[in-house]
PLY file of the C-alpha trace (Angstrom):
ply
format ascii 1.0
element vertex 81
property float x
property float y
property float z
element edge 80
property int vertex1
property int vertex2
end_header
-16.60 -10.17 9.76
-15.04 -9.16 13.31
-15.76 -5.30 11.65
-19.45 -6.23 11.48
-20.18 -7.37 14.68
-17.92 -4.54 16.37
-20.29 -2.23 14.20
-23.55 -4.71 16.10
-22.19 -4.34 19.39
-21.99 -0.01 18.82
-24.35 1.16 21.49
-25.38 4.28 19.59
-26.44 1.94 16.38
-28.52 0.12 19.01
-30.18 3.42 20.03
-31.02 4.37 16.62
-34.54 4.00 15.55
-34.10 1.71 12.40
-30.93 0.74 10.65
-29.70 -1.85 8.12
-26.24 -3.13 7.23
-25.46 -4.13 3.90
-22.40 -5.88 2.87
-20.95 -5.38 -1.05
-18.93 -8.54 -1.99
-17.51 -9.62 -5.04
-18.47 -13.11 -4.55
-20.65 -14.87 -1.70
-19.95 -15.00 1.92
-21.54 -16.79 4.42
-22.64 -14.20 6.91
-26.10 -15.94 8.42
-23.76 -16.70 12.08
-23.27 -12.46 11.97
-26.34 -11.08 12.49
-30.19 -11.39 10.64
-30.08 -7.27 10.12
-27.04 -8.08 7.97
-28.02 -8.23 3.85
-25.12 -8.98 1.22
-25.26 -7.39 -2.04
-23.20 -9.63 -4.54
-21.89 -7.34 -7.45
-22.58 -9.44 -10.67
-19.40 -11.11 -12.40
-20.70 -9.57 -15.62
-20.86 -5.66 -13.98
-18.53 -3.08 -15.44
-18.47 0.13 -14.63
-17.54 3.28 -17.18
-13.95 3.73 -16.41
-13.70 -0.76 -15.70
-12.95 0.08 -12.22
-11.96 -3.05 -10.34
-12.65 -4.51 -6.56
-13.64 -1.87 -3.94
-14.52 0.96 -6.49
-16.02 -1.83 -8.42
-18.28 -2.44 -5.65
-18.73 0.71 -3.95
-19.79 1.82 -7.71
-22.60 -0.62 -8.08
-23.92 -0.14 -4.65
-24.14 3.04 -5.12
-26.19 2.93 -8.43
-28.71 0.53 -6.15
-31.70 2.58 -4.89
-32.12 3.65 -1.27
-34.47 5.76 0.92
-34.37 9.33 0.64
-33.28 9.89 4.59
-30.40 6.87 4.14
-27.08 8.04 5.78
-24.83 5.89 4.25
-21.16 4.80 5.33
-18.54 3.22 3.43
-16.05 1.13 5.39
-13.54 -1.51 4.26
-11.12 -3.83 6.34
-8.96 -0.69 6.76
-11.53 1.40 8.43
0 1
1 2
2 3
3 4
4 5
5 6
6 7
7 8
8 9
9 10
10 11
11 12
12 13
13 14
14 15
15 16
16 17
17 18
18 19
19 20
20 21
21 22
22 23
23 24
24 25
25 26
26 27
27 28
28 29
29 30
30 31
31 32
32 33
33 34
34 35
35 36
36 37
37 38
38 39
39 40
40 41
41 42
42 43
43 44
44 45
45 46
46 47
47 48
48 49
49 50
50 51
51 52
52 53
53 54
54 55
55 56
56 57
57 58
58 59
59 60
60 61
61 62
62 63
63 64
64 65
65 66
66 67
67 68
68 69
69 70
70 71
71 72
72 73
73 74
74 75
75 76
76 77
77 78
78 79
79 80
């Protein structure tokens, strides 16, 4: 979570006009102390993708099936980022 609110604090995010930050998780986390701009996507237990990727691809897969607007920028970051 320290990743999240380091992303918050970035003073260009703040400058930007509208932004949202999702958060793809296997199962729940309790993220209501992080911010109310934060939304978490929970992948389904039953969700399998073509090749039966598993845990970040797993996720990154179905998020990326999940409809957004047309002028999204999206990034993908992970503890390792």
């Amino acid at each position: 979570m320290y990743d999240i609110q380091q992303t918050l604090n970035d003073q260009d995010l703040r400058k930007a006009a509208t932004w949202v930050i999702d958060v793809v998780t296997d199962s729940f986390m309790d993220l209501t102390e992080v911010n109310s701009a934060v939304t978490q996507i929970v992948v389904p237990a039953d969700y399998v993708t073509f090749h039966q990727t598993l845990f970040k691809a797993r996720a990154l897969h179905y998020a990326a099936q999940l409809p957004t607007h047309q002028d999204a920028w999206i990034l993908h970051m992970d503890e390792e980022s």
